[in-house]
C-alpha positions as CSV (number, residue, x, y, z in Angstrom):
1,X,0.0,0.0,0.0
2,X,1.7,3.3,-0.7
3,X,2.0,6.1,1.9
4,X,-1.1,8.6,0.0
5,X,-3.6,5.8,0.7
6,X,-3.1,5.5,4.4
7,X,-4.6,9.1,5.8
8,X,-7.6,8.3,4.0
9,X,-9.1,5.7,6.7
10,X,-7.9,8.6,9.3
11,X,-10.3,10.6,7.5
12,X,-13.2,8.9,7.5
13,X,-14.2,8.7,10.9
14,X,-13.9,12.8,10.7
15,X,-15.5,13.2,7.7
16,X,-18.6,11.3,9.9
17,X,-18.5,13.0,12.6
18,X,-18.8,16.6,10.7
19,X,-21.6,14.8,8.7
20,X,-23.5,13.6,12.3
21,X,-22.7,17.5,13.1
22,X,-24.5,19.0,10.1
23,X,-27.2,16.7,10.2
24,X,-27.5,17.6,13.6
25,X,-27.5,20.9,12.7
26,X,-30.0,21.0,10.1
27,X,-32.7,19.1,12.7
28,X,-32.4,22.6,14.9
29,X,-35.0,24.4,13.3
30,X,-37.3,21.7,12.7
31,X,-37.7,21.1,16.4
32,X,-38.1,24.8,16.8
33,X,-41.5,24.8,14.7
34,X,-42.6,21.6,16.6
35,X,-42.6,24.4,19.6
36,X,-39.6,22.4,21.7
37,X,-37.5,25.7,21.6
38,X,-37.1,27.0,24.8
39,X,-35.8,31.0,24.2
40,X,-34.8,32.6,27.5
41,X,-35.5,36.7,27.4
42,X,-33.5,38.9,29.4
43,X,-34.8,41.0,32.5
44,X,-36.4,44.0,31.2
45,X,-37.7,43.3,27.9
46,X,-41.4,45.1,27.0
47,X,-44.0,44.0,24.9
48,X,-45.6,45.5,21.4
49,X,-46.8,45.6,18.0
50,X,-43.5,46.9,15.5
51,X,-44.0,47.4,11.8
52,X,-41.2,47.9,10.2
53,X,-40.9,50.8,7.6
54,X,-37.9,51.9,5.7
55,X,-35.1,50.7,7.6
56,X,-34.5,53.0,10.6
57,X,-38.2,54.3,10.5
58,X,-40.5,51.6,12.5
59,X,-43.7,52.3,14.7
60,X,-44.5,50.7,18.2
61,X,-47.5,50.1,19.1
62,X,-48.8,52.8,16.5
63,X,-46.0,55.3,17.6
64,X,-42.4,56.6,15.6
65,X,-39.4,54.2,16.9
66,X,-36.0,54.4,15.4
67,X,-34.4,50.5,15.1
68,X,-30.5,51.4,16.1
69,X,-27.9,50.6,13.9
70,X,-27.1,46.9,14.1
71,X,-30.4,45.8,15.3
72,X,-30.7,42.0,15.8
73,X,-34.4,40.4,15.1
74,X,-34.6,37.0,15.7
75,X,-37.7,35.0,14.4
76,X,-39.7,32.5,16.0
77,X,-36.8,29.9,15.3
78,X,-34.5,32.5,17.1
79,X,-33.0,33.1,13.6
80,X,-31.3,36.6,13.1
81,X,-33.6,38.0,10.3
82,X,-32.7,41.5,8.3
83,X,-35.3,44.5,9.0
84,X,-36.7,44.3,5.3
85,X,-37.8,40.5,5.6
86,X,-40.5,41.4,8.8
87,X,-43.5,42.0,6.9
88,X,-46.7,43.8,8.3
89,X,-47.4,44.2,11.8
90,X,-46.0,41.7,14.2
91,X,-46.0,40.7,17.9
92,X,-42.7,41.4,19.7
93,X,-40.7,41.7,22.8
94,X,-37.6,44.1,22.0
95,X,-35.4,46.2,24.4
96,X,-34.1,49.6,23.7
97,X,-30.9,51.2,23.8
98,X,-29.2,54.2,25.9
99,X,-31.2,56.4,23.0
100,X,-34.3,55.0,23.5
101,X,-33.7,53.1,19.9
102,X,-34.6,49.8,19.4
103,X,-32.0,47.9,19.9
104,X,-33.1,44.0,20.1
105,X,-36.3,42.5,18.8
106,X,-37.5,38.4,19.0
107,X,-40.8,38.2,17.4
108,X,-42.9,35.7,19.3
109,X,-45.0,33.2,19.9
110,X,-48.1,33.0,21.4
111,X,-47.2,31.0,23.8
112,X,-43.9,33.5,24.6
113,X,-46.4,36.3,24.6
114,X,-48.0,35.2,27.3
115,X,-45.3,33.8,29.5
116,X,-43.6,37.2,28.9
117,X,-46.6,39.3,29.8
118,X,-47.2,36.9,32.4
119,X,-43.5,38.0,33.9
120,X,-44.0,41.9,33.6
121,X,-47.7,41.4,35.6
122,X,-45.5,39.9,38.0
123,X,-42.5,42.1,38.5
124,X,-45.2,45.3,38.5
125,X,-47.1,43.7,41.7
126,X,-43.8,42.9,43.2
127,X,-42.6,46.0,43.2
128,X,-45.4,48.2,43.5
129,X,-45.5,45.9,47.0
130,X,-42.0,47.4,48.0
């Protein structure tokens, strides 16, 4: 056998394990329409209706937001979508910036809507028992 043929059985168990990762890989979103994605949102994060106009121009909740530069929407599927690609009016929780920009936005479920709104409800009667 001459020397170029031996690395290839080396390679093979590799090349198998990058195909198990890809596959792997590829089943992530799939599970996230069968509604087993768990997305964890950070303390803080409100509630509202965006529609996205010409990118920086949005409206929340019927009023003039700016998106900041380098926002991040992730989709149901917690996939980072561009601005132009979220069509109509959609149901959000987003966080603003230190300019009252929009800085971070998941559009959500209905299911995350209410856990979410269920959270806020929570932290208002918590503190307003302080």
């Amino acid at each position: 056998m001459s020397a170029s043929a031996r690395p290839v059985p080396r390679l093979r168990p590799r090349l198998l394990g990058a195909g198990i990762a890809l596959a792997a890989l590829g089943a992530l979103p799939a599970r996230a329409q069968q509604g087993t994605l768990q997305r964890a949102f950070p303390e803080g994060v409100a509630l509202g209706r965006l529609r996205i106009g010409v990118f920086p121009e949005a409206t929340m909740d019927g009023r003039p937001v700016r998106l900041g530069p380098g926002t991040r929407i992730r989709d149901e599927s917690n996939v980072i979508r561009p601005p132009s690609t979220v069509e109509g009016e959609r149901r959000v929780a987003y966080q603003r910036g230190t300019l009252d920009e929009i800085v971070q936005v998941w559009l959500v479920t209905d299911d995350e809507w209410r856990a979410i709104s269920t959270r806020i409800a929570e932290a208002r009667r918590a503190a307003q028992q302080r």
